[in-house]
PDB file as gemmi writes it, atoms N, CA and C in Angstrom:
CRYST1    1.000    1.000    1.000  90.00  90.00  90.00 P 1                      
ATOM      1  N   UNK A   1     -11.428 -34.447   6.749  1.00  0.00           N  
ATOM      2  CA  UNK A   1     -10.634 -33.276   7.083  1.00  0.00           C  
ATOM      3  C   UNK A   1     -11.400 -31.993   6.776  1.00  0.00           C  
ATOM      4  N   UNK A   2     -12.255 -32.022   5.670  1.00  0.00           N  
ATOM      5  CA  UNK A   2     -13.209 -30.619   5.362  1.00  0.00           C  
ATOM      6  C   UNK A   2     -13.860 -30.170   6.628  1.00  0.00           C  
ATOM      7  N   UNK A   3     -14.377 -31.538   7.728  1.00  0.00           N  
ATOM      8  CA  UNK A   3     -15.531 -31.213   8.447  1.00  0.00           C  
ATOM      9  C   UNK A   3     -14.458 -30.618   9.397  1.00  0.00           C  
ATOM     10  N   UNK A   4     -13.268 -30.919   9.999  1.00  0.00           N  
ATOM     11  CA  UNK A   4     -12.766 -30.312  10.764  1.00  0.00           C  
ATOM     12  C   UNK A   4     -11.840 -29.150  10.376  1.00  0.00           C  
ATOM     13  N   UNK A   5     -11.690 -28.903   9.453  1.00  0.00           N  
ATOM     14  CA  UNK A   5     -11.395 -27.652   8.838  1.00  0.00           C  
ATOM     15  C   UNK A   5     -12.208 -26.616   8.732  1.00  0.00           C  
ATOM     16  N   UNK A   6     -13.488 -27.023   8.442  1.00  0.00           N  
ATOM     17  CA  UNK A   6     -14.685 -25.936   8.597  1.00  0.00           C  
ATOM     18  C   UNK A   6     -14.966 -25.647   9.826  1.00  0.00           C  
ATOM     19  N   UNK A   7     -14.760 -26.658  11.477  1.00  0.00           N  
ATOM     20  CA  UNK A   7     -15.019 -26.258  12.363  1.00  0.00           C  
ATOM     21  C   UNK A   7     -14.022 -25.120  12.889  1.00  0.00           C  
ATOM     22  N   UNK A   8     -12.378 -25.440  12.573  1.00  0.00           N  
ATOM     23  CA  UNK A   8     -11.547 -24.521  13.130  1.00  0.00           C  
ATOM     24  C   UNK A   8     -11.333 -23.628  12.094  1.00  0.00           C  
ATOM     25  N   UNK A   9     -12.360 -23.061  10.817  1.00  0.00           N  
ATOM     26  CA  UNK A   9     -12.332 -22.246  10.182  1.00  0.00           C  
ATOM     27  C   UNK A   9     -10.766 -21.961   9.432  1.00  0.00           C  
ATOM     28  N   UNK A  10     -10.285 -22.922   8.741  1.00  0.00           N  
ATOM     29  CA  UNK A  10      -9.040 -22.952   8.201  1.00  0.00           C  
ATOM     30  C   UNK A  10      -8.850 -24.276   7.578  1.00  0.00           C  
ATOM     31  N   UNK A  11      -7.911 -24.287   6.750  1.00  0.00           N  
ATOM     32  CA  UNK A  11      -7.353 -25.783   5.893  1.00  0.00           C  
ATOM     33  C   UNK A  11      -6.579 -26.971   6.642  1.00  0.00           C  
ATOM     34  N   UNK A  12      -6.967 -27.607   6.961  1.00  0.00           N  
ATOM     35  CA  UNK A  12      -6.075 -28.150   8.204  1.00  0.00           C  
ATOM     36  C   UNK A  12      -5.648 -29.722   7.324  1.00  0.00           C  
ATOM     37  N   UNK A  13      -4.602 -30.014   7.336  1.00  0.00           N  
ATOM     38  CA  UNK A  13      -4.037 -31.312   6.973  1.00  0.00           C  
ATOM     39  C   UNK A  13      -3.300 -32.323   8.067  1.00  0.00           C  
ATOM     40  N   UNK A  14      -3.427 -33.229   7.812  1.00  0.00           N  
ATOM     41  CA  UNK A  14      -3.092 -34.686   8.814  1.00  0.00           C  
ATOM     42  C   UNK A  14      -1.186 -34.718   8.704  1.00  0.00           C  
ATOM     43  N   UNK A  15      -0.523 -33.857   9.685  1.00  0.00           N  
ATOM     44  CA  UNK A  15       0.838 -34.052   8.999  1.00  0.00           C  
ATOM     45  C   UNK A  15       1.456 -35.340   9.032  1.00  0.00           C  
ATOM     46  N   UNK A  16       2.554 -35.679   8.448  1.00  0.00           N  
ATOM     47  CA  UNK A  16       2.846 -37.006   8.175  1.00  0.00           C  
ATOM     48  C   UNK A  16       4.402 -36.962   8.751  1.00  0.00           C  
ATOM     49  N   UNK A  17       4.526 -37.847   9.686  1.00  0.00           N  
ATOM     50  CA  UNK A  17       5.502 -37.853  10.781  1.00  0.00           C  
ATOM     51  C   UNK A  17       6.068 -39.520  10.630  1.00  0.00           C  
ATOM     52  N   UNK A  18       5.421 -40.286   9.715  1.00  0.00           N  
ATOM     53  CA  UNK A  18       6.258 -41.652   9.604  1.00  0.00           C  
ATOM     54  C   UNK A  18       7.540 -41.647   9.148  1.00  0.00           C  
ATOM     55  N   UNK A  19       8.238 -40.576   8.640  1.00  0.00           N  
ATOM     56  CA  UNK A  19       9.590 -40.789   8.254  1.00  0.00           C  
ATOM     57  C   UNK A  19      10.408 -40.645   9.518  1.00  0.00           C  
ATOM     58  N   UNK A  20      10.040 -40.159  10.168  1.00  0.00           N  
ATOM     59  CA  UNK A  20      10.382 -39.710  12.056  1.00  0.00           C  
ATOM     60  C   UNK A  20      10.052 -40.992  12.832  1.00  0.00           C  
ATOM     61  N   UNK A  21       8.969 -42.125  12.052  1.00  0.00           N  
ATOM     62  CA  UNK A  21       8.928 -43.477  12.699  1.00  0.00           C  
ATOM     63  C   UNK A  21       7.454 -43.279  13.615  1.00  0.00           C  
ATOM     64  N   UNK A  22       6.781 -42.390  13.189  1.00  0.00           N  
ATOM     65  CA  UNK A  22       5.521 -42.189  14.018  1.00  0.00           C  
ATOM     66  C   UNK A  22       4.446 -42.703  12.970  1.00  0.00           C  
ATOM     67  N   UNK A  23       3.328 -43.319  13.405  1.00  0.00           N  
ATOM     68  CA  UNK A  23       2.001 -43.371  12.492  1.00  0.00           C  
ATOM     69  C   UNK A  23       0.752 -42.628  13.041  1.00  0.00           C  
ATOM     70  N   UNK A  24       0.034 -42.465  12.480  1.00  0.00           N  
ATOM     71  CA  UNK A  24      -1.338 -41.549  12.728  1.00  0.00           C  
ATOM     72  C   UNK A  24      -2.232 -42.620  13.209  1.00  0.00           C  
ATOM     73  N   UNK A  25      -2.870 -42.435  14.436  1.00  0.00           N  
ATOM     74  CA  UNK A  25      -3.494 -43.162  15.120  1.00  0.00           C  
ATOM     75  C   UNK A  25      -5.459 -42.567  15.034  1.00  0.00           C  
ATOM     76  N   UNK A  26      -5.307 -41.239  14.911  1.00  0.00           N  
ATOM     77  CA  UNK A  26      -6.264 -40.987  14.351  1.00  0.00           C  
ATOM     78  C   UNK A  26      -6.485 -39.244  15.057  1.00  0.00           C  
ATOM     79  N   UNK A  27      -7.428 -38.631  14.780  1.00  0.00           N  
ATOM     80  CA  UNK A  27      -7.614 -37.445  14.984  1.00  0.00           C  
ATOM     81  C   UNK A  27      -9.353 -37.223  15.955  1.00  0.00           C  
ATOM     82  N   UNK A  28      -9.294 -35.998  16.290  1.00  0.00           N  
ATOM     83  CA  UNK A  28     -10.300 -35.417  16.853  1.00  0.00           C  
ATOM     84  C   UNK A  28     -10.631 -34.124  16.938  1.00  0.00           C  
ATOM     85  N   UNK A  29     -12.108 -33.445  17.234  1.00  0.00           N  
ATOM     86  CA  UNK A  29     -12.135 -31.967  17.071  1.00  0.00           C  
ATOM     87  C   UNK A  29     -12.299 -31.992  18.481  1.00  0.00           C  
ATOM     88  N   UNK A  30     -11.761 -31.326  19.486  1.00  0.00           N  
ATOM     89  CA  UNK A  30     -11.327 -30.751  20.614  1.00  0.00           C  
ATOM     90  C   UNK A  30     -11.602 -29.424  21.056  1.00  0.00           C  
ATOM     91  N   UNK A  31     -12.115 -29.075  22.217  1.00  0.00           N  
ATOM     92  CA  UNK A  31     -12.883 -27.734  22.895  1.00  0.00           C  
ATOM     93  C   UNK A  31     -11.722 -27.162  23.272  1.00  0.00           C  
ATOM     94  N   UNK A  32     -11.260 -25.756  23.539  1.00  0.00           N  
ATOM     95  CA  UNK A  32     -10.308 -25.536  23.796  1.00  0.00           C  
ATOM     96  C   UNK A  32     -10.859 -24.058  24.720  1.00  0.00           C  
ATOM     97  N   UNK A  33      -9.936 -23.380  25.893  1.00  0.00           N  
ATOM     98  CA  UNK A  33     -10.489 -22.185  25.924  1.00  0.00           C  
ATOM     99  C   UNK A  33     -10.892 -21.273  24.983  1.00  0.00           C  
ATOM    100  N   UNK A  34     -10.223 -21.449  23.925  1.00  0.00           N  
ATOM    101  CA  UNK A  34      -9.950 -20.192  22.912  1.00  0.00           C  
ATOM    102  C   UNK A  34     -10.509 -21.277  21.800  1.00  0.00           C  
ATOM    103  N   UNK A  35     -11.557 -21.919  22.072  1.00  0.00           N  
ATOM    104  CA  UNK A  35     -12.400 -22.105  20.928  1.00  0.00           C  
ATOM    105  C   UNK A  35     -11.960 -23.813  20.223  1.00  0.00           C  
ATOM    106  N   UNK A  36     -12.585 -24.431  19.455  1.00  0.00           N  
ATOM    107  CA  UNK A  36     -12.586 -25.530  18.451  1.00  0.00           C  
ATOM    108  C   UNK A  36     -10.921 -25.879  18.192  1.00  0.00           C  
ATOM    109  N   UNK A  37     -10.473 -26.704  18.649  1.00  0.00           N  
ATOM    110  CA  UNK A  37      -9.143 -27.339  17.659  1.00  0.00           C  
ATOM    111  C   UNK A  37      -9.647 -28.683  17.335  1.00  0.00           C  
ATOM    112  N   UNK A  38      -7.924 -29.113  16.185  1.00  0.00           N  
ATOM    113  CA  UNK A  38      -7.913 -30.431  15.605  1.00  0.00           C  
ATOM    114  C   UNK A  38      -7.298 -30.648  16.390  1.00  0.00           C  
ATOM    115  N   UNK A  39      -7.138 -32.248  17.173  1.00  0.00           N  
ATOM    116  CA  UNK A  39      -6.300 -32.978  17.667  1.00  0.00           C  
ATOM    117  C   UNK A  39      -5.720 -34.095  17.002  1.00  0.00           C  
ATOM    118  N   UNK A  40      -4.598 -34.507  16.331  1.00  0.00           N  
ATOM    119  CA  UNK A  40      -3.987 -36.189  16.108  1.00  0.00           C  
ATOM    120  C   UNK A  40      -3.075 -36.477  16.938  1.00  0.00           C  
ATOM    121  N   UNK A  41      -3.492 -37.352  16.811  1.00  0.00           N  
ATOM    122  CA  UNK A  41      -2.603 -38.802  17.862  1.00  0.00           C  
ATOM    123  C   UNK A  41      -1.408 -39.465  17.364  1.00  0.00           C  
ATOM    124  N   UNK A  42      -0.146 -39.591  17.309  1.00  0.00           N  
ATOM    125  CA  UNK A  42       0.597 -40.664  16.711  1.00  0.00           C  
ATOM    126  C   UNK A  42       1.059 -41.496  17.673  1.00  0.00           C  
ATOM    127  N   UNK A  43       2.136 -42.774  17.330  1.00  0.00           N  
ATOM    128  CA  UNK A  43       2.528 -43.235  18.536  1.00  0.00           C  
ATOM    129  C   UNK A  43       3.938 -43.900  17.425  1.00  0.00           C  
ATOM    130  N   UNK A  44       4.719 -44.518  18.113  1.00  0.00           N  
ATOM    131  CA  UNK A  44       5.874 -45.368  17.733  1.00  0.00           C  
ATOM    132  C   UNK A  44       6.041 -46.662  17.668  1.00  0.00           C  
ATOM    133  N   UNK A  45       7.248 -46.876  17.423  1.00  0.00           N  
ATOM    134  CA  UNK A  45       7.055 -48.836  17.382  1.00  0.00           C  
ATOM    135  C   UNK A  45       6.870 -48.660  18.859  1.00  0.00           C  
ATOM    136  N   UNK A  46       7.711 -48.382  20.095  1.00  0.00           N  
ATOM    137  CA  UNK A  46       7.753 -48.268  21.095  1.00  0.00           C  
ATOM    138  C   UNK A  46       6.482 -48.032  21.845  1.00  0.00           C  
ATOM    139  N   UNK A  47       5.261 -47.662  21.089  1.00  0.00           N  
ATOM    140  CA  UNK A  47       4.550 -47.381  21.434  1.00  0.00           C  
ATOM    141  C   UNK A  47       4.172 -45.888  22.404  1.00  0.00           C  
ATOM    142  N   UNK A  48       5.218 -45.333  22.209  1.00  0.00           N  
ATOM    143  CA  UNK A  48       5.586 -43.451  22.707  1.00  0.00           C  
ATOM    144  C   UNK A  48       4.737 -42.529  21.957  1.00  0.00           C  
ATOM    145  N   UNK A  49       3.736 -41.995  22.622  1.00  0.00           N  
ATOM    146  CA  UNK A  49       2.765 -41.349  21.519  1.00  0.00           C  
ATOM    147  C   UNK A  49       2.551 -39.366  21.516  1.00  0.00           C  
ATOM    148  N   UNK A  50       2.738 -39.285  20.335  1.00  0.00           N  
ATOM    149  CA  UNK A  50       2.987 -37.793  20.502  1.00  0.00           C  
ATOM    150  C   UNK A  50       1.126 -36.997  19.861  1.00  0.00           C  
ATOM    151  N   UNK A  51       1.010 -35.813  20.178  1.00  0.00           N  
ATOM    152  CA  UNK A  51      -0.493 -35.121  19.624  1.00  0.00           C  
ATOM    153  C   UNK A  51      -0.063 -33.940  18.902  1.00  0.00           C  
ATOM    154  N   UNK A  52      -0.730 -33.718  18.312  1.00  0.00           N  
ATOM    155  CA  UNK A  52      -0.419 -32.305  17.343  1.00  0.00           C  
ATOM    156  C   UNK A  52      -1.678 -31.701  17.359  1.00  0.00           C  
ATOM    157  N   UNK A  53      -1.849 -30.550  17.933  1.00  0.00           N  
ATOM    158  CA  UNK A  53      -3.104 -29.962  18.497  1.00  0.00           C  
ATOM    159  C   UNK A  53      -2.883 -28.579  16.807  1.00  0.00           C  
ATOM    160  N   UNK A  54      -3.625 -28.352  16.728  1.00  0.00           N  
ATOM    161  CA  UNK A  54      -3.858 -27.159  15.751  1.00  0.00           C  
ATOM    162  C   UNK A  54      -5.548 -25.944  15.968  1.00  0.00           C  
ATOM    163  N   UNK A  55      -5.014 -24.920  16.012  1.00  0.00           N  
ATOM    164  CA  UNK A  55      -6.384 -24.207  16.553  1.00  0.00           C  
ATOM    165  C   UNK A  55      -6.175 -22.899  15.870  1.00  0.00           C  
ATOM    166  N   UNK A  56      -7.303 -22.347  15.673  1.00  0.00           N  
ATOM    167  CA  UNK A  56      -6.976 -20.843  15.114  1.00  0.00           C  
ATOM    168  C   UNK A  56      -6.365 -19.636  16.610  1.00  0.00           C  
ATOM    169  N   UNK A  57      -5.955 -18.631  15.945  1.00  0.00           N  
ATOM    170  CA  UNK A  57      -5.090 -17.643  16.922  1.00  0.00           C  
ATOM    171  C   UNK A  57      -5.943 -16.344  16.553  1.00  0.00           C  
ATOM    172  N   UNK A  58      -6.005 -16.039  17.359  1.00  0.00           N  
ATOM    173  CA  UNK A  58      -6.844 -14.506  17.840  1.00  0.00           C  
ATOM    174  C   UNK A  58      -6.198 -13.406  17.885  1.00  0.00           C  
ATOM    175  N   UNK A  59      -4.850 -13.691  18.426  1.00  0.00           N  
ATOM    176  CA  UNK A  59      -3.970 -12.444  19.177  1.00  0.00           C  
ATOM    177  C   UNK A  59      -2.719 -12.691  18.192  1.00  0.00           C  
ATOM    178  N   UNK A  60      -2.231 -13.995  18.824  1.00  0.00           N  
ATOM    179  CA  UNK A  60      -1.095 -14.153  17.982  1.00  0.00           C  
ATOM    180  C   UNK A  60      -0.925 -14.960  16.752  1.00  0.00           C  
ATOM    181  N   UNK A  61      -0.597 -14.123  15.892  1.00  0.00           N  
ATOM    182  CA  UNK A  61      -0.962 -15.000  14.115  1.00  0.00           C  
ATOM    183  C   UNK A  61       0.225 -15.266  13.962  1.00  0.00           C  
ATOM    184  N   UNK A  62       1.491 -14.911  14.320  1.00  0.00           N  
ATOM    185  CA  UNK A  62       2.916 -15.416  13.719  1.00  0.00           C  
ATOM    186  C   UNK A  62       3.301 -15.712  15.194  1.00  0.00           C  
ATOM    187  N   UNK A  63       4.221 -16.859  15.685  1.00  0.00           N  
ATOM    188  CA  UNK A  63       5.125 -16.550  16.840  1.00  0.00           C  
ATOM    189  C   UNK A  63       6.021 -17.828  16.226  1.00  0.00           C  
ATOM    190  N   UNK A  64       7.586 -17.339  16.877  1.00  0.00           N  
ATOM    191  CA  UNK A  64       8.486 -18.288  16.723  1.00  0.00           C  
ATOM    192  C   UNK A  64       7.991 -19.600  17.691  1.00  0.00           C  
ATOM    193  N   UNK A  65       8.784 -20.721  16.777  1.00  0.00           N  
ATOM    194  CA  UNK A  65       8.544 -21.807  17.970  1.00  0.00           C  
ATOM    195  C   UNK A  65       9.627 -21.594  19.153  1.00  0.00           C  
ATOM    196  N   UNK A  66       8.806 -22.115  20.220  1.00  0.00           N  
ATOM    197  CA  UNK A  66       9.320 -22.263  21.605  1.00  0.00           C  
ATOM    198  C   UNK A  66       8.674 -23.291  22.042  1.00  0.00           C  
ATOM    199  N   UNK A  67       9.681 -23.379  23.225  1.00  0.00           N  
ATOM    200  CA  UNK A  67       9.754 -25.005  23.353  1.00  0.00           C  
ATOM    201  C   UNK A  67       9.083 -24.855  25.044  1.00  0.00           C  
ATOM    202  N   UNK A  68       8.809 -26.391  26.126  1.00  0.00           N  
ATOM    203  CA  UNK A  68       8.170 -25.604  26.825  1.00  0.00           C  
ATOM    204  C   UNK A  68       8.126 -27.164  27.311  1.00  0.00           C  
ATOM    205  N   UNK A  69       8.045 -27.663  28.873  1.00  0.00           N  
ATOM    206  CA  UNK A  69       8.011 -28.340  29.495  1.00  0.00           C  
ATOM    207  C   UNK A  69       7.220 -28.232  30.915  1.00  0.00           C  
ATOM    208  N   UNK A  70       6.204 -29.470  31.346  1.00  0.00           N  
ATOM    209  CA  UNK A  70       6.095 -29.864  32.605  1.00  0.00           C  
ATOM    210  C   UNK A  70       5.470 -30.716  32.617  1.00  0.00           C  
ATOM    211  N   UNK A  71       5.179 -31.343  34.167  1.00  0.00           N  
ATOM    212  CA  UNK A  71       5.014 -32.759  34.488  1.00  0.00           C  
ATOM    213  C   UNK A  71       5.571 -33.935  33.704  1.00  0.00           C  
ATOM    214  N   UNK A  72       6.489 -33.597  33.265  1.00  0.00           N  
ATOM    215  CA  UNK A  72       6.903 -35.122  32.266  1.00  0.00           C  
ATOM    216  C   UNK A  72       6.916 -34.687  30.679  1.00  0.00           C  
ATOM    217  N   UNK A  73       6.293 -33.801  30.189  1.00  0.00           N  
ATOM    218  CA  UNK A  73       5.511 -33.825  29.160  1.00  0.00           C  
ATOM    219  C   UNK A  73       6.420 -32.033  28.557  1.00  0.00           C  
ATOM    220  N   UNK A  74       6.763 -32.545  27.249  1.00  0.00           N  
ATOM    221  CA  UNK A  74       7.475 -31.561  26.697  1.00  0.00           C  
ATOM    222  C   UNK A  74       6.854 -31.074  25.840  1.00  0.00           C  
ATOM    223  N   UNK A  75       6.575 -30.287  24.751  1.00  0.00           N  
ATOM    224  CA  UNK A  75       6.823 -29.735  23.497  1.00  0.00           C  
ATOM    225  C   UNK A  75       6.902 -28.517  22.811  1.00  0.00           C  
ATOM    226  N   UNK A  76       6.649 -28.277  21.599  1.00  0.00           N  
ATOM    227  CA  UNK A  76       7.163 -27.496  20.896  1.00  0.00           C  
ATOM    228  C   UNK A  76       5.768 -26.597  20.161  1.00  0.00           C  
ATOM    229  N   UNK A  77       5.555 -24.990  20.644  1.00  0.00           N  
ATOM    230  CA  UNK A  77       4.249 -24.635  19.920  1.00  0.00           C  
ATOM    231  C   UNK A  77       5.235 -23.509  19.021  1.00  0.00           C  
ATOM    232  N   UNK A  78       3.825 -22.749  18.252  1.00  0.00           N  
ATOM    233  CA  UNK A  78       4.413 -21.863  16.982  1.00  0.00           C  
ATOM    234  C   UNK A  78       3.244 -21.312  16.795  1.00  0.00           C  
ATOM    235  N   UNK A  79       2.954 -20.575  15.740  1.00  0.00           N  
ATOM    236  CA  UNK A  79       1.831 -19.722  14.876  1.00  0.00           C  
ATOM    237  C   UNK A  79       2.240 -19.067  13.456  1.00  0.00           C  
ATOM    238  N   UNK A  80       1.181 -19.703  12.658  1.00  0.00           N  
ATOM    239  CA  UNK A  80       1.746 -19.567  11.078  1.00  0.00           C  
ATOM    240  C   UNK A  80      -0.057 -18.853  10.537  1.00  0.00           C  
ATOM    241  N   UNK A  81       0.373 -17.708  10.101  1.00  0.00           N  
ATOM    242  CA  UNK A  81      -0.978 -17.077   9.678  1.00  0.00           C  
ATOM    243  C   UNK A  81      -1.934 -17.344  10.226  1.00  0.00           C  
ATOM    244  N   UNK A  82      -2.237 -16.639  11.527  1.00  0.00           N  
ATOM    245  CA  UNK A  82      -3.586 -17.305  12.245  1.00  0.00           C  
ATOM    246  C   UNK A  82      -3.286 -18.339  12.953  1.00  0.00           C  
ATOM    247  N   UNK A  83      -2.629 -19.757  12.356  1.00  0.00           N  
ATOM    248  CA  UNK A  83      -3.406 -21.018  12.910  1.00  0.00           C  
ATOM    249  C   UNK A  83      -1.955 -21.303  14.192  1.00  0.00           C  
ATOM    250  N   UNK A  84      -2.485 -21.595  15.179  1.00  0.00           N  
ATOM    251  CA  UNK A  84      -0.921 -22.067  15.762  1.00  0.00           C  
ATOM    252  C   UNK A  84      -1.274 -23.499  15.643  1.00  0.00           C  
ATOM    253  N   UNK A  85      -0.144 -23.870  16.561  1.00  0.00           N  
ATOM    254  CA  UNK A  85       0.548 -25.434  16.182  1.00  0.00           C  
ATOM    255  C   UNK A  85       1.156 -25.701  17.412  1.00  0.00           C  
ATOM    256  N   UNK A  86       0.556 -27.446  18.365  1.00  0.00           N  
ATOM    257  CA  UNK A  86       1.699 -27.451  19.184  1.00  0.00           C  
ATOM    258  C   UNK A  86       1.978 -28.730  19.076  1.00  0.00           C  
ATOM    259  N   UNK A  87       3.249 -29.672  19.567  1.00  0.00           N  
ATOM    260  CA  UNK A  87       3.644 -30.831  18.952  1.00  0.00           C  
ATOM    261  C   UNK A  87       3.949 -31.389  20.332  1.00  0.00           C  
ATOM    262  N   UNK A  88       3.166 -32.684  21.366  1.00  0.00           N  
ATOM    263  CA  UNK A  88       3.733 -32.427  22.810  1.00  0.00           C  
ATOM    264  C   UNK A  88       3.715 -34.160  22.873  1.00  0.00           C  
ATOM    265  N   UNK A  89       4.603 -34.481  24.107  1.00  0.00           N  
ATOM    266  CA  UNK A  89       4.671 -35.630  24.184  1.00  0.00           C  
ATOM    267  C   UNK A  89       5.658 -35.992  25.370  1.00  0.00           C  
ATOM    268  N   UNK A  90       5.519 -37.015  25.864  1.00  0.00           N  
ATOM    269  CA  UNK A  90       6.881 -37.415  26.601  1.00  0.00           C  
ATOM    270  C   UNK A  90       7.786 -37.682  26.324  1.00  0.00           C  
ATOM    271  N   UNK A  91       8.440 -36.848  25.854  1.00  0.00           N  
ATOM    272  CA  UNK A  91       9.887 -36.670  24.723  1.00  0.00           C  
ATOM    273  C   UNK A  91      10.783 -35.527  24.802  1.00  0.00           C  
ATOM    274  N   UNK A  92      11.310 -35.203  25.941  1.00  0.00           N  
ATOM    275  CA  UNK A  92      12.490 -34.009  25.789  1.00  0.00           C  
ATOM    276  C   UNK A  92      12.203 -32.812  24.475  1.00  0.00           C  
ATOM    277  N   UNK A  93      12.365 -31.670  25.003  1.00  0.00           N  
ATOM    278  CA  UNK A  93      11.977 -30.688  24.084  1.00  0.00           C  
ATOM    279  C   UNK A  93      12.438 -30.743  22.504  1.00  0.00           C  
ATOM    280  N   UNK A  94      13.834 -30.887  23.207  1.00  0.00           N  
ATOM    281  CA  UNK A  94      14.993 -30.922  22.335  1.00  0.00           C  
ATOM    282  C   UNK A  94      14.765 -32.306  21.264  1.00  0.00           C  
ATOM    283  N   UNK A  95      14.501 -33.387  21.386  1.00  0.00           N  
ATOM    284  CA  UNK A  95      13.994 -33.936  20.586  1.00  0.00           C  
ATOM    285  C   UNK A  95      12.640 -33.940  19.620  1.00  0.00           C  
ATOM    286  N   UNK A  96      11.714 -33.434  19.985  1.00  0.00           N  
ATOM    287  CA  UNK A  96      10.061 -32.584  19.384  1.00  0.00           C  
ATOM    288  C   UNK A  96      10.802 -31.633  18.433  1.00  0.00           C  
ATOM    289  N   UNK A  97      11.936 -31.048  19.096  1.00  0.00           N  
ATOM    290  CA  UNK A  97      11.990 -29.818  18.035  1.00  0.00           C  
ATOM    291  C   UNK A  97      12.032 -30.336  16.015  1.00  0.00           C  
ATOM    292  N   UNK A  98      12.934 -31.315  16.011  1.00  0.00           N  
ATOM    293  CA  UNK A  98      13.437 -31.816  14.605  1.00  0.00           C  
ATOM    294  C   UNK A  98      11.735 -32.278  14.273  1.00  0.00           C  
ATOM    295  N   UNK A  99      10.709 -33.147  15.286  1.00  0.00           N  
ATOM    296  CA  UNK A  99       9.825 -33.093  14.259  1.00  0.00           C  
ATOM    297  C   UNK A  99       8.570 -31.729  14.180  1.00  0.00           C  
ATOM    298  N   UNK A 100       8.855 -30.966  14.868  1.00  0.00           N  
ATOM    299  CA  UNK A 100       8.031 -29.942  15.307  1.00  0.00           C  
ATOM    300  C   UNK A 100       8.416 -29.037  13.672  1.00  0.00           C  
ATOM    301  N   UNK A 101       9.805 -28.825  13.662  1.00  0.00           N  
ATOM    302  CA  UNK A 101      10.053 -28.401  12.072  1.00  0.00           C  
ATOM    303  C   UNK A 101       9.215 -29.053  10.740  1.00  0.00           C  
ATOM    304  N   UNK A 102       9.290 -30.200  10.817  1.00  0.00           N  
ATOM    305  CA  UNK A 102       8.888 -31.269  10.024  1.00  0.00           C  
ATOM    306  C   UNK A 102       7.407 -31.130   9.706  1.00  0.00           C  
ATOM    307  N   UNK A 103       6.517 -31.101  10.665  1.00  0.00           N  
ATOM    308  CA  UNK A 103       5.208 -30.530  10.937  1.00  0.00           C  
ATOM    309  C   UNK A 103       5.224 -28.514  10.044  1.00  0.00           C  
ATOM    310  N   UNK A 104       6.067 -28.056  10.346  1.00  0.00           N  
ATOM    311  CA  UNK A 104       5.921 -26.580  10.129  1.00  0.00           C  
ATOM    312  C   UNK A 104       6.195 -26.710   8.419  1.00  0.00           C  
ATOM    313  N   UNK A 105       7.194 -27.222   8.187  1.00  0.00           N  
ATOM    314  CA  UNK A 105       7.536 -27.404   6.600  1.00  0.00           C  
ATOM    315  C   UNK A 105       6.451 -28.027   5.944  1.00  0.00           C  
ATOM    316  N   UNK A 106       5.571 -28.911   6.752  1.00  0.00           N  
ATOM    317  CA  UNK A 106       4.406 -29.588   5.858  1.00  0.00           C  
ATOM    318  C   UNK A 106       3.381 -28.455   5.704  1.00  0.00           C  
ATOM    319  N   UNK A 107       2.978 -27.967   7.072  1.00  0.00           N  
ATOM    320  CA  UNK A 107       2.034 -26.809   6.936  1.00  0.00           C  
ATOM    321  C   UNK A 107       2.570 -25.733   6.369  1.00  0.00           C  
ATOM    322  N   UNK A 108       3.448 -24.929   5.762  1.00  0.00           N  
ATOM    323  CA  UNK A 108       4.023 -24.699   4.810  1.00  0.00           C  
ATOM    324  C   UNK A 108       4.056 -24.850   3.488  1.00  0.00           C  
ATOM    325  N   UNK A 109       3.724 -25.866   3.347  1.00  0.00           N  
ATOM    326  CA  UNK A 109       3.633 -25.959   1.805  1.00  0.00           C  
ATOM    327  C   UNK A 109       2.333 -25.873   1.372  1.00  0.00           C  
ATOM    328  N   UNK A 110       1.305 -26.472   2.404  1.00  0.00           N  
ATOM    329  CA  UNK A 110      -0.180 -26.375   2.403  1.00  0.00           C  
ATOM    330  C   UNK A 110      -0.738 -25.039   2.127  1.00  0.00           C  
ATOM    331  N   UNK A 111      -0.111 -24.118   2.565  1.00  0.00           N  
ATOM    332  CA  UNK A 111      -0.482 -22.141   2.569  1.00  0.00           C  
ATOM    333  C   UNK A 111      -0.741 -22.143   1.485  1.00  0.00           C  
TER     334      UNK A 111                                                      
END                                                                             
């Protein structure tokens, strides 16, 4: 986690989404327009797999979460000091949201 924390220039932690019934399948550092993110992978018993992208923010350092849909594919982004956060998957918005919180309360405590 140091090496990909040093790439997206910030503290970045693996959030933990198994109480939600998800496991960590594993992570990646990812090109983005706007530069270097972390990517993880989870998936379900069902095998339904959600990503949690994390990247530093340029413009916008705080934004409420909003929620946000297409082709199939829903989720939930935000921005917490600098770093945003988006939580996406084939899963109705409205469902991402409860773990999209879950994710924000972990990175939260990490600050």
């Amino acid at each position: 986690m140091r090496w990909v924390s040093d790439r997206v220039s910030s503290s970045v932690e693996v959030p933990d989404l198994q109480a939600a019934g998800y496991r960590f399948l594993g992570g990646r550092l990812v090109s983005t327009p706007h530069g270097p993110a972390a990517l993880f992978i989870y998936d379900d018993a069902e095998g339904v797999r959600l990503a949690v992208m994390v990247r530093p923010m340029r413009v916008e350092k705080n934004t409420a979460m909003s929620e946000h849909a297409e082709d199939g594919l829903s989720g939930v982004s935000w921005a917490t000091d600098g770093i945003g956060y988006s939580l996406v998957g084939p899963t109705p918005s409205a469902m991402l949201h409860p773990l999209a919180k879950a994710v924000r309360r972990q990175v939260e405590r990490h600050l």
